[in-house]
C-alpha positions in Angstrom: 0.0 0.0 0.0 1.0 3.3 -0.7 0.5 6.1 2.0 0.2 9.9 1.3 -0.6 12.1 4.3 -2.4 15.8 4.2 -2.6 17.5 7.2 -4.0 15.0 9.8 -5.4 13.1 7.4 -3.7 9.8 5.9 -4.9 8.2 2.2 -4.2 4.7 1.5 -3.7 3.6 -2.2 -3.6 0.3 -3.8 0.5 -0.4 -4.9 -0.8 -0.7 -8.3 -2.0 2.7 -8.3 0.4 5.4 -9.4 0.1 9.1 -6.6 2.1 12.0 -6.4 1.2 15.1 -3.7 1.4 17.0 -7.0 0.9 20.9 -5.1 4.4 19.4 -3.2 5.9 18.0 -6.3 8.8 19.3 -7.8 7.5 20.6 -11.3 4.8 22.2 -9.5 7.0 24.0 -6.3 9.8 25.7 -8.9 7.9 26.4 -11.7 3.9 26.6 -12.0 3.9 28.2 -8.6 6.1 30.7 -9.6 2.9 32.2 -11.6 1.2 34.5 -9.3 -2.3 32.9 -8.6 -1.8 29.7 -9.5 -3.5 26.9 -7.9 -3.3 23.1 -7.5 -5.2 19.8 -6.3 -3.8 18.3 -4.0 -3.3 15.0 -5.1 -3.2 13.2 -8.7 -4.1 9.4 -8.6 -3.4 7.1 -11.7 -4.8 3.5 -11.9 -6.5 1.3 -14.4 -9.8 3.5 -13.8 -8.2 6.4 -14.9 -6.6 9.5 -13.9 -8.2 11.4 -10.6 -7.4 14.7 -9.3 -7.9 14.8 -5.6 -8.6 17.4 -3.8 -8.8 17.7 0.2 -10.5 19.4 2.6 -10.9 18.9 6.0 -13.9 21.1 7.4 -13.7 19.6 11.1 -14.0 22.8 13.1 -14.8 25.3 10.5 -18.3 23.6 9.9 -20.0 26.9 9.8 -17.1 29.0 7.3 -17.1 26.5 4.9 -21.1 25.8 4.6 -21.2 29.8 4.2 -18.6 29.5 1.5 -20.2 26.2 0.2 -23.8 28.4 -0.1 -22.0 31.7 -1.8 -20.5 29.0 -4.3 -16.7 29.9 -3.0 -15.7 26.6 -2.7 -16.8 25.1 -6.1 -15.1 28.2 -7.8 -11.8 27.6 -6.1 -11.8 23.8 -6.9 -12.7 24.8 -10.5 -9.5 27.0 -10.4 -7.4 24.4 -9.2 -9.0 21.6 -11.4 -8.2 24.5 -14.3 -4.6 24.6 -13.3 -3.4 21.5 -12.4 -4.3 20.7 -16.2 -2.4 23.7 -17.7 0.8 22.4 -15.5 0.1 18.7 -16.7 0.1 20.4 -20.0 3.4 22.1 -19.2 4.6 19.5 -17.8 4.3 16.8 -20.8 5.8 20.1 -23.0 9.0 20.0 -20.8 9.2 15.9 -21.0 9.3 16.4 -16.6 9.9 12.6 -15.7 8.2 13.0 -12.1 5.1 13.8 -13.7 5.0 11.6 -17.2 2.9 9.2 -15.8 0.2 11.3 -15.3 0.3 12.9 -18.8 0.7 10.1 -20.7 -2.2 8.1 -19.4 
């Protein structure tokens, strides 16, 4: 099993699957963040289902902030963002041939 943690919280994923904490990657830290505002999932998960871009949140103890967020449609707009530019730095990524990432853009 393969074990990423974010925060306190700890995923578990099959050894057949493929993860990288791709807003701590690499790629992501020295380049794509360099561009003011740019965003990222958390976490991009390859297996024979296909590609999954993870993102986490942990509302425990913010219950009220985030459903006020969740209502004024905050939330869904940032995920969108990151969704948005976690693809544009996959794209990037293939571009520049980065080996840490190729898995992920060659599915």
């Amino acid at each position: 099993m393969r074990t990423l943690t974010e925060k306190t919280l700890t995923f578990l994923f099959s050894d057949n699957w493929e993860v990288i904490k791709y807003d701590e990657s690499h790629f992501f830290r020295n380049h794509i963040d360099k561009c003011q505002g740019s965003k990222a999932v958390d976490i991009l998960a390859l297996s024979e289902l296909g590609l999954f871009l993870i993102e986490i949140k942990d509302i425990r103890g913010h219950e009220i902030e985030y459903k006020q967020r969740l209502n004024k449609g905050e939330i869904l707009f940032d995920f969108t963002q990151k969704v948005r530019d976690t693809i544009q730095g996959l794209y990037a990524a293939y571009r520049c041939q980065v080996e840490e990432l190729a898995p992920f853009y060659n599915y």
